[in-house]
ZAPABA-459667 format. One record per residue (C-alpha): residue number from 1; residue in three letters; x negated, y, z negated. Coordinates in nm, 3 decimals, decimal comma. Layout:
N
R   i  aa      xx      yy      zz
R NUM ALA       X       Y       Z
...
//
This chain:
111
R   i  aa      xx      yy      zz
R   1 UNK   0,000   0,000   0,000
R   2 UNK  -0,132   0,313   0,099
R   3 UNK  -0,070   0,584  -0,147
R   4 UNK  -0,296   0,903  -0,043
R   5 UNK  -0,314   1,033   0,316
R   6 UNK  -0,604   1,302   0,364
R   7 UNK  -0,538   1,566   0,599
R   8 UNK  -0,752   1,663   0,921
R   9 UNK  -0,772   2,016   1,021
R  10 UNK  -0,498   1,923   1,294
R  11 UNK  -0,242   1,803   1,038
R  12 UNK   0,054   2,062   0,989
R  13 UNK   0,247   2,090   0,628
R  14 UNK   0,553   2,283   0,591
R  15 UNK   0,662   2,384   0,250
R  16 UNK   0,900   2,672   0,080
R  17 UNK   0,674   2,938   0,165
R  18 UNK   0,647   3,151  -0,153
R  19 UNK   0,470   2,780  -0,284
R  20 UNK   0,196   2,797   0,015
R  21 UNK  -0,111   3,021  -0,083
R  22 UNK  -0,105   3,085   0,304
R  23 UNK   0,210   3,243   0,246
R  24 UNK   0,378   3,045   0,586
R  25 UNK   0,619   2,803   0,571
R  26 UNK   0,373   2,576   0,784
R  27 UNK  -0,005   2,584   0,794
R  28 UNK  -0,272   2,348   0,936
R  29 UNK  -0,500   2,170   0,737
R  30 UNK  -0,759   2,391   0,869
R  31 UNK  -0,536   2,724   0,730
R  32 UNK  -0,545   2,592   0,396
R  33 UNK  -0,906   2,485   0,393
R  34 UNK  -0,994   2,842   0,491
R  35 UNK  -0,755   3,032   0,281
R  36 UNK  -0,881   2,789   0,006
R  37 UNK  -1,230   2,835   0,091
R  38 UNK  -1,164   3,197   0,104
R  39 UNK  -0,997   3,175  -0,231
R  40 UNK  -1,312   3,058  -0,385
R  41 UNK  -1,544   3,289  -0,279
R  42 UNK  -1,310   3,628  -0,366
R  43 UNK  -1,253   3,492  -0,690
R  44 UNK  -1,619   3,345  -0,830
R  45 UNK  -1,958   3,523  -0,754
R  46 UNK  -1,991   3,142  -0,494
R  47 UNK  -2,222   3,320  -0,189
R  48 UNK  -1,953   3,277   0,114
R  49 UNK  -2,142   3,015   0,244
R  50 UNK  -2,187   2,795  -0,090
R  51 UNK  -1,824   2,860  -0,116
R  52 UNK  -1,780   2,679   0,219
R  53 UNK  -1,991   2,423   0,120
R  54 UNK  -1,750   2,278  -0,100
R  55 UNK  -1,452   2,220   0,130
R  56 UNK  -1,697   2,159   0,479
R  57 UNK  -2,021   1,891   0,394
R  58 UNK  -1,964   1,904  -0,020
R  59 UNK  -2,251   2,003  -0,281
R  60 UNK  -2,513   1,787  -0,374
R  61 UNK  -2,451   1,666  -0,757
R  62 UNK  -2,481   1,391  -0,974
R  63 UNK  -2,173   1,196  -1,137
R  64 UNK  -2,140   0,996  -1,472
R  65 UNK  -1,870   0,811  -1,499
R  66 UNK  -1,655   0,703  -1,763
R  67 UNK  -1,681   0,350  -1,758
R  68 UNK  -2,024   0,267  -1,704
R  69 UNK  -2,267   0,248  -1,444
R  70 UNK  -2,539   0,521  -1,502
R  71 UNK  -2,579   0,821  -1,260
R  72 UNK  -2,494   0,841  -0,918
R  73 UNK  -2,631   1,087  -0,668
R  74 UNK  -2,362   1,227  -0,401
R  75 UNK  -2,142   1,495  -0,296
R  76 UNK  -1,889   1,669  -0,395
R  77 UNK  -1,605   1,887  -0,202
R  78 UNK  -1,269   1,986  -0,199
R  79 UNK  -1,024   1,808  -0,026
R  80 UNK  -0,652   1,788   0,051
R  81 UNK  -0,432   1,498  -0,005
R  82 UNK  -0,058   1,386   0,101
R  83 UNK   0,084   1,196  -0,086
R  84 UNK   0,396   1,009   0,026
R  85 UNK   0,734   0,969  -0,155
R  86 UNK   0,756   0,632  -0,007
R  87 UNK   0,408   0,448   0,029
R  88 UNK   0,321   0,284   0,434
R  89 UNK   0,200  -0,053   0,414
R  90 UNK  -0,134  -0,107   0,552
R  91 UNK  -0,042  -0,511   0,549
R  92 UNK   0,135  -0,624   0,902
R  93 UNK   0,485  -0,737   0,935
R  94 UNK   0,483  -1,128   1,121
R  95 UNK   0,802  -1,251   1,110
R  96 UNK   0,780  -1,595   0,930
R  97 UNK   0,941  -1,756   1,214
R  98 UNK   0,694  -1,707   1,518
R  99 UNK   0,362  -1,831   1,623
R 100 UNK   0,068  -1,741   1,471
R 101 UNK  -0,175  -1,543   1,733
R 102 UNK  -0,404  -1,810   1,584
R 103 UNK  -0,222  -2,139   1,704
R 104 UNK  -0,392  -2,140   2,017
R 105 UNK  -0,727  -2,096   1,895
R 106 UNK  -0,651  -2,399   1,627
R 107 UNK  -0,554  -2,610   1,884
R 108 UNK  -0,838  -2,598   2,032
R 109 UNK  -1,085  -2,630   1,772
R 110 UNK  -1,159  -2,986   1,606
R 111 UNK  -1,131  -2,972   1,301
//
């Protein structure tokens, strides 16, 4: 079950528009990263290009996690994330009455 989609910079979103920072009823994923990105660097002394940093390539950090494991070098970055009401399934549908696309390979195996 998938239960996370993340959005390219083609992907439109429409929401009430006074809840969008881009103040639109729809916006691009691109939109919001920029507005977003732009968000960051108005409202923290971020250089405009660290700022960008964080939603483009990520920063360069270290994470400990809670459970165990010791440090681990990576990145870090912003991202957005859909989340679905109802969850796709990733797992195909066969119906339990046909052929398996398999069946002809069997048969021709010995096994």
């Amino acid at each position: 079950m998938s239960n996370q989609i993340f959005l390219s910079d083609e992907d439109v979103v429409s929401m009430a528009q006074d809840a969008n920072f881009v103040e639109a009823s729809t916006s691009t994923g691109e939109e919001l990263m920029e507005c977003l990105e732009s968000l960051v660097y108005r409202n923290t002394s971020l250089q405009e290009d660290k700022a960008s940093a964080w939603a483009a390539n990520g920063v360069n950090c270290k994470l400990l996690l809670a459970q165990g494991g010791g440090w681990q070098k990576g990145k870090i970055r912003i991202r957005f994330e859909f989340i679905p009401d109802k969850p796709t399934s990733t797992k195909p549908v066969i119906p339990t009455n046909s052929k398996s696309p398999l069946d002809d390979l069997r048969s021709h195996l010995e096994v």
